[in-house]
Chimera marker file (.cmm) of the C-alpha trace (Angstrom):
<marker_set name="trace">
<marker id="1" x="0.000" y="0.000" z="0.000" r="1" g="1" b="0" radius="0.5"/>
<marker id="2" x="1.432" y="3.484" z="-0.833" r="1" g="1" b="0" radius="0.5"/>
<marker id="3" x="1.008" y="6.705" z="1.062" r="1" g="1" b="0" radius="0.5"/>
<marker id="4" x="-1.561" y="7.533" z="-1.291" r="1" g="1" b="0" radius="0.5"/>
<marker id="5" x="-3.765" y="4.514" z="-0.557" r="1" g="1" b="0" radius="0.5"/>
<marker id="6" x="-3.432" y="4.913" z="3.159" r="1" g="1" b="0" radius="0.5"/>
<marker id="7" x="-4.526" y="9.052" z="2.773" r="1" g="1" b="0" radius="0.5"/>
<marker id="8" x="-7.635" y="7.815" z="0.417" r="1" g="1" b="0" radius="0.5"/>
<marker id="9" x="-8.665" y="5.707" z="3.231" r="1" g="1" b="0" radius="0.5"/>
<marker id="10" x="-7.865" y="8.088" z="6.792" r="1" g="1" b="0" radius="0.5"/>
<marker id="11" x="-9.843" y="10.957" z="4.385" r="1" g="1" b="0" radius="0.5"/>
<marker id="12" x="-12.930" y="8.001" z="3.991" r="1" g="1" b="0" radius="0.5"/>
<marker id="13" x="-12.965" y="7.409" z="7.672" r="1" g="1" b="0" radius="0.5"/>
<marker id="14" x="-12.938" y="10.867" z="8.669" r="1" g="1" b="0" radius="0.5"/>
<marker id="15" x="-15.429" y="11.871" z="6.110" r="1" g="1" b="0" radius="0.5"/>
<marker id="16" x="-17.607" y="9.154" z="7.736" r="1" g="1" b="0" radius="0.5"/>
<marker id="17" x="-17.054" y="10.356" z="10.950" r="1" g="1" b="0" radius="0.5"/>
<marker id="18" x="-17.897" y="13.396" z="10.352" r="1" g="1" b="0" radius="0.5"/>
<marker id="19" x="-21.399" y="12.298" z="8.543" r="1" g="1" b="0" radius="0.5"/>
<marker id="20" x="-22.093" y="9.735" z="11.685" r="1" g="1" b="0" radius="0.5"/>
<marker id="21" x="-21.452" y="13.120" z="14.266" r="1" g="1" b="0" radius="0.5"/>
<marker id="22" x="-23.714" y="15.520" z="11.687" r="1" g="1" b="0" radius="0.5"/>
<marker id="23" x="-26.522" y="12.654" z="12.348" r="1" g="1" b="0" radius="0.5"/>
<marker id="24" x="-26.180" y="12.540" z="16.109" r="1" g="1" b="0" radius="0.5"/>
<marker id="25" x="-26.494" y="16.498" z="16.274" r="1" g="1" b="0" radius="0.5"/>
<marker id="26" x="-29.147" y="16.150" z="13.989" r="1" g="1" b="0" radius="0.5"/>
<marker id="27" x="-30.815" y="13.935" z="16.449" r="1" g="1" b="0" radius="0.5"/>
<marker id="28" x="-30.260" y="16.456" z="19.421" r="1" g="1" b="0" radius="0.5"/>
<marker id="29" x="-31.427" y="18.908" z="18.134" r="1" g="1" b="0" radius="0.5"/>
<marker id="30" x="-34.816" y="17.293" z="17.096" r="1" g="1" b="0" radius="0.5"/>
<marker id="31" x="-35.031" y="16.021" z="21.043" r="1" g="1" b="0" radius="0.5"/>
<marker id="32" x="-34.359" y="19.539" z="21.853" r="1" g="1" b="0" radius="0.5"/>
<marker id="33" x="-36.788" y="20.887" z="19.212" r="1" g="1" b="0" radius="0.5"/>
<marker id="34" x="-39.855" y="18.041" z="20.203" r="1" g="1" b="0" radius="0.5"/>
<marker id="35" x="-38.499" y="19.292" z="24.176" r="1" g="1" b="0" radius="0.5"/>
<marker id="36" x="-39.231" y="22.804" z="23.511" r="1" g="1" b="0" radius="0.5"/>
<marker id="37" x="-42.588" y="22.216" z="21.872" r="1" g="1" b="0" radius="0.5"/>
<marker id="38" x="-44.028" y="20.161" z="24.547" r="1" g="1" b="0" radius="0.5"/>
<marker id="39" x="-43.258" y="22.829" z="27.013" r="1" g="1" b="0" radius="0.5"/>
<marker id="40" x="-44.283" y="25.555" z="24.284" r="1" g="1" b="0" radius="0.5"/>
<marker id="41" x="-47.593" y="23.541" z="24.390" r="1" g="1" b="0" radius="0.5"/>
<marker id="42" x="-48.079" y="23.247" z="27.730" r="1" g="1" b="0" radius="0.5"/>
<marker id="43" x="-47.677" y="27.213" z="28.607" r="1" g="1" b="0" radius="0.5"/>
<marker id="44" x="-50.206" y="27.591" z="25.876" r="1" g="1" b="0" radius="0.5"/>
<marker id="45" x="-52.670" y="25.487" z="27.818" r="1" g="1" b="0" radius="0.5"/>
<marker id="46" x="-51.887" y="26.671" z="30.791" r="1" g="1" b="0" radius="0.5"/>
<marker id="47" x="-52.701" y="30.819" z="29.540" r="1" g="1" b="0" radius="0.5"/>
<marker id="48" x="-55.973" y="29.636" z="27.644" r="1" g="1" b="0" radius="0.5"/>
<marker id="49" x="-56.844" y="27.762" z="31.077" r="1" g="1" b="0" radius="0.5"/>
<marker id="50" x="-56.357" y="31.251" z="32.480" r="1" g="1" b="0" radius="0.5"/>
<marker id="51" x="-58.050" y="33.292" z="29.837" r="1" g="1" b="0" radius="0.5"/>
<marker id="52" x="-61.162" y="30.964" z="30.114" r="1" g="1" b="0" radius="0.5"/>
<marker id="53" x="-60.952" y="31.105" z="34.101" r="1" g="1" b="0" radius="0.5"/>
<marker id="54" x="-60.501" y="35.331" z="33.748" r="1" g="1" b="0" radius="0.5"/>
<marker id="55" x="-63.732" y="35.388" z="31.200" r="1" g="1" b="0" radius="0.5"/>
<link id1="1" id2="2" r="1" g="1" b="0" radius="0.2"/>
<link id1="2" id2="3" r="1" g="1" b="0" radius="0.2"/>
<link id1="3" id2="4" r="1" g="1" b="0" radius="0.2"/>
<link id1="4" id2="5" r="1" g="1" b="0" radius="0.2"/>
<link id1="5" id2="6" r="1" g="1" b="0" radius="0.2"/>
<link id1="6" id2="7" r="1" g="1" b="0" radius="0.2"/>
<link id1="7" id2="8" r="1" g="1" b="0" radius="0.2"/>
<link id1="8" id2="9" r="1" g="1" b="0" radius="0.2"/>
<link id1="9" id2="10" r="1" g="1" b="0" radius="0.2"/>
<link id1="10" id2="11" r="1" g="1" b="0" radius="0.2"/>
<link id1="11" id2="12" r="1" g="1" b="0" radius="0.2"/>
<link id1="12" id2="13" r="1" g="1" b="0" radius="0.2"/>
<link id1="13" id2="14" r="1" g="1" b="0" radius="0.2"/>
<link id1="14" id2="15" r="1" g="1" b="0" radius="0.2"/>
<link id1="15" id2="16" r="1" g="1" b="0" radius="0.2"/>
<link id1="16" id2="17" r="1" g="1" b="0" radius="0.2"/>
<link id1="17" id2="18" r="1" g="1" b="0" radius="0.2"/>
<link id1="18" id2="19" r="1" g="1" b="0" radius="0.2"/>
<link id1="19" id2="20" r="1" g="1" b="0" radius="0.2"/>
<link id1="20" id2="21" r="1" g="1" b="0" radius="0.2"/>
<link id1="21" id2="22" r="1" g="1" b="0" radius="0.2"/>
<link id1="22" id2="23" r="1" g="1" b="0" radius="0.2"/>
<link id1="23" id2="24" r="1" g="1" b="0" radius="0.2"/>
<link id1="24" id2="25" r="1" g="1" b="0" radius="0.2"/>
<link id1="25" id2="26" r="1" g="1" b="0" radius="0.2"/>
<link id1="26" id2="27" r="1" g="1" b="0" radius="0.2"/>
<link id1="27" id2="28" r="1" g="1" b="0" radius="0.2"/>
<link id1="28" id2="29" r="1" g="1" b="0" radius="0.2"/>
<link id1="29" id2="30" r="1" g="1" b="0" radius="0.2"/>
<link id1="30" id2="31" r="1" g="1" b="0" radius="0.2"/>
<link id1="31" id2="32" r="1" g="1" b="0" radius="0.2"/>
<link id1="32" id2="33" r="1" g="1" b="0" radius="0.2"/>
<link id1="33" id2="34" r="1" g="1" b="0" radius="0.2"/>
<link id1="34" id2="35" r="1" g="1" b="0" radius="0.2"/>
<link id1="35" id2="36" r="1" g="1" b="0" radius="0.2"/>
<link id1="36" id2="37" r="1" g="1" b="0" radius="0.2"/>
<link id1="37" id2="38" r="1" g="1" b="0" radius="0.2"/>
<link id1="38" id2="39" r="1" g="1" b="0" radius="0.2"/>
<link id1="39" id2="40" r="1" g="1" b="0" radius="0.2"/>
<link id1="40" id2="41" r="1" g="1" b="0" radius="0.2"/>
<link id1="41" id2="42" r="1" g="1" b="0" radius="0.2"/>
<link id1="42" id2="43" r="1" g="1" b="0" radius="0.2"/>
<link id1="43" id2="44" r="1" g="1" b="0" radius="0.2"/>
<link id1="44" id2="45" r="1" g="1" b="0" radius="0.2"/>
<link id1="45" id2="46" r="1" g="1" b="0" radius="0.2"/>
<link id1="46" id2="47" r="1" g="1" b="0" radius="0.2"/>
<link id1="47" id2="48" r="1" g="1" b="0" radius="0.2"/>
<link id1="48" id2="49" r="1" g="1" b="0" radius="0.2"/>
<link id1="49" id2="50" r="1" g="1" b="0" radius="0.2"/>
<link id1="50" id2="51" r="1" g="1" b="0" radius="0.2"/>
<link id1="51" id2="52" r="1" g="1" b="0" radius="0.2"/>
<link id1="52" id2="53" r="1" g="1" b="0" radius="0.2"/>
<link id1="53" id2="54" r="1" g="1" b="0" radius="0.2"/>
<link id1="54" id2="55" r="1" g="1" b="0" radius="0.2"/>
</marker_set>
C-alpha cells in the first residue's frame, strides 16, 4: 500500500465520521426541538386555562 492509498482511506474514515457526528447532532437537536414544543404547548394550555378562568 502506498502513502496515497493509506490518505484515500484516513480521508474516507474521517469523512464518515464526520457524517455519523452531523446525524447525532441532527438527532439532538430534534429532542431539543420536540423538548421545547411540549413545554411551548403546555404554557399555551396553561394561559388559555387562564383566559377561560378570567372570562
Amino acid at each position: 500500500m502506498n502513502m496515497e492509498q493509506a490518505g484515500d482511506k484516513e480521508s474516507i474514515k474521517t469523512f464518515h465520521v464526520g457524517i455519523l457526528f452531523q446525524l447525532l447532532q441532527f438527532r439532538i437537536l430534534i429532542k431539543i426541538n420536540a423538548y421545547s414544543c411540549n413545554l411551548i404547548s403546555q404554557l399555551f394550555r396553561k394561559i388559555i386555562k387562564l383566559l377561560f378562568l378570567l372570562l
